[in-house]
N, C-alpha and C positions, 0 to 999 in steps of 0.2 A: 537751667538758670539757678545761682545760686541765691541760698535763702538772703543774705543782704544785699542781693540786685531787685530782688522782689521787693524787699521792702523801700529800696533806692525808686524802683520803676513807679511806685505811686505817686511823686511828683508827674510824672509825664513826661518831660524835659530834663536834663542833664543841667542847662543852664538855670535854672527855675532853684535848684538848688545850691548851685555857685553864688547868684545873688544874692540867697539869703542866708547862706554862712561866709559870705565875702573872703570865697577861699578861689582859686582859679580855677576854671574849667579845666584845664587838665588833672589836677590834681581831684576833683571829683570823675572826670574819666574815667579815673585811672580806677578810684574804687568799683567802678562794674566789671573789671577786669580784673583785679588782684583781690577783691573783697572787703579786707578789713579794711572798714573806716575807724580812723583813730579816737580812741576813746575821749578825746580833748573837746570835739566834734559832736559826740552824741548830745549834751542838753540842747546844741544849737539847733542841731537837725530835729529833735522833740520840739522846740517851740516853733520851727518852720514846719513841721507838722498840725501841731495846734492852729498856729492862726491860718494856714490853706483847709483847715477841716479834713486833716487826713487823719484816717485811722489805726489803729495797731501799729501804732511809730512811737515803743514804749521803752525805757532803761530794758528790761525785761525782754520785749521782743528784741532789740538789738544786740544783747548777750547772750540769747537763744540762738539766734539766728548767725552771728561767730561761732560761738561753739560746733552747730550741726555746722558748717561749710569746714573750718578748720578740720574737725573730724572726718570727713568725708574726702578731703586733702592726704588723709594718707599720715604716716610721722614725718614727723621732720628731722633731718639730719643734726647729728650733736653738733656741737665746736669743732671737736677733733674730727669727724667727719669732711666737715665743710674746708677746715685745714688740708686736709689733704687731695679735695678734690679739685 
């Protein structure tokens, strides 16, 4: 499991957090799957943390928790790379 599904998984529910970033259930799907949640997203997910009394759902734990999954991903391909493939 990657570090921002763990911290995705303390809602409990996939939809529990759709509702309260009033973004669509696929599109938070999609973050247990692909990872990064967009940074536009993170204060909403911190104050839907706050008011469920969740813990460790912090700027900090979320830029940690990119970082080690990104990393752990491997590099990624340049421009010219992805151009050619």
């Amino acid at each position: 499991m990657t570090q921002v599904r763990n911290i995705l998984a303390k809602w409990g529910q996939r939809s529990y957090i759709a509702d309260d970033l009033a973004a669509p259930y696929p599109t938070v799907s999609g973050w247990f799957h692909r990872s990064p949640v967009p940074v536009w997203h993170w204060d909403a997910l911190i104050a839907s943390a706050t008011r469920r009394g969740l813990t460790g759902v912090t700027l900090e734990a979320l830029a940690e928790a990119h970082r080690v999954d990104r990393a752990a991903a491997g590099p990624r391909p340049s421009a010219d790379e992805q151009v050619l493939a």
